[in-house]
N, C-alpha and C positions, 0 to 999 in steps of 0.2 A: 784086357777086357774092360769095358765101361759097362758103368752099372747106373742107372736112374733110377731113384726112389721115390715114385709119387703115390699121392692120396688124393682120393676126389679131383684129380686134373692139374694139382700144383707140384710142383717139386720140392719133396723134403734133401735130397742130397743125390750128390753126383760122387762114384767111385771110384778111381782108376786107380787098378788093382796092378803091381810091381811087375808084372808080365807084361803090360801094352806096347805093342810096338806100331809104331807107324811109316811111312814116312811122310816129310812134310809137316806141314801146322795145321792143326784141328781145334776149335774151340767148341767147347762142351756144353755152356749155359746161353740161355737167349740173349742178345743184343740187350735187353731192357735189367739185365740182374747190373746193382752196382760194384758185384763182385761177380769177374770174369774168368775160368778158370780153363786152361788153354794147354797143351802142347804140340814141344817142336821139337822133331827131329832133322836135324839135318846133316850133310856130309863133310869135311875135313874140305876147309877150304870157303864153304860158303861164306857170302859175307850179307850182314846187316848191315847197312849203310850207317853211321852216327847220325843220332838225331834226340833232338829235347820234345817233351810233350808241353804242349798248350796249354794252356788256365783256360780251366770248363770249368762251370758252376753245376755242380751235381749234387741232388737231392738225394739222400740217402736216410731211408724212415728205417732199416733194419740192421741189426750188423750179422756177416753173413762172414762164417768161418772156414778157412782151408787148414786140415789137419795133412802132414807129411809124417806118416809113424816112421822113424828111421830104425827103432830097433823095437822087438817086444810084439804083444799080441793086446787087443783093447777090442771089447764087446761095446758098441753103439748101440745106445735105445733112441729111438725117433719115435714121436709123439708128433699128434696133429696140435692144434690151436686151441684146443678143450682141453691138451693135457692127457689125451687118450693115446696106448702105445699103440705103435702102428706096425712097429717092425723093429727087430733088432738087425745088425752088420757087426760081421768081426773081421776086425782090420788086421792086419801083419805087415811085418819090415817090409818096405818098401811101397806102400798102399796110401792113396792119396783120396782123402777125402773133403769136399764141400758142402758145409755143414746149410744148406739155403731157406728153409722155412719150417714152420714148426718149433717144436722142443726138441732135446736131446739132452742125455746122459752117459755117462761113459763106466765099464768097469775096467780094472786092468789088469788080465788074466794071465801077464806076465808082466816082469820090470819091462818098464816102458818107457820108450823116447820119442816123444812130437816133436814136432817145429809147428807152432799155431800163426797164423794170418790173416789178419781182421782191421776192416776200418777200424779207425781211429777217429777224433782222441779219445782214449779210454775215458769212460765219464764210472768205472766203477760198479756199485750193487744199483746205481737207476737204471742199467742198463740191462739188467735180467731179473725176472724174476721165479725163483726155486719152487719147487713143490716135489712130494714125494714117486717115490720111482716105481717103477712098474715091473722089477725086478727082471730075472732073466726070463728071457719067453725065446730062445731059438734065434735063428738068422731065415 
């Protein structure tokens, strides 16, 4: 299953939850996000041709986060741009989340294992700034 989180007509995050099955390639975010966040199924045998990607100059104003939980269970708080919650999501093994606009926080309602994915270079604390949580409010 895919899940879209939006508020007033933007997307806070895109889901896909350890069940999705498809076949073929789907990608989830618009053309315009500079994090792309996509799956491929394909059969025993298929081939991708080899090939290297190009130098494109891309502007990138936000850093836009892909969480993979591999083990454990983790409550997301999504917040709009005021810092107001908007929604909570609770993630589990196998559940793939794209973290795209707004705030967010995390609790971890079990030992937990990510894999995070995010532009680069890490520039550090200029590149977020904290504020107090909105605690549990549901999913």
């Amino acid at each position: 299953m895919i899940e879209t989180i939006e508020d007033a007509g933007r997307i806070l995050a895109v889901v896909i939850r350890r069940g999705f099955r498809r076949e073929g390639i789907e990608f989830f975010t618009p053309p315009e996000f500079s994090q792309q966040l996509g799956y491929m199924n394909r059969p025993r045998g298929y081939v991708i041709p080899p090939h290297v990607h190009n130098p494109v100059t891309r502007q990138v104003d936000y850093t836009r986060e892909v969480l993979f939980v591999r083990s454990g269970k983790v409550r997301v708080d999504l917040y709009d741009d005021a810092r107001a919650h908007v929604r909570s999501v609770m993630l589990e093994t196998g559940d793939v989340i794209l973290l795209a606009s707004g705030g967010h926080g995390f609790e971890m309602l079990e030992d937990c294992e990510m894999i995070e994915v995010k532009q680069g270079p890490h520039v550090g604390d200029e590149d977020k700034t904290r504020f107090d949580p909105a605690g549990a409010k549901g999913s």
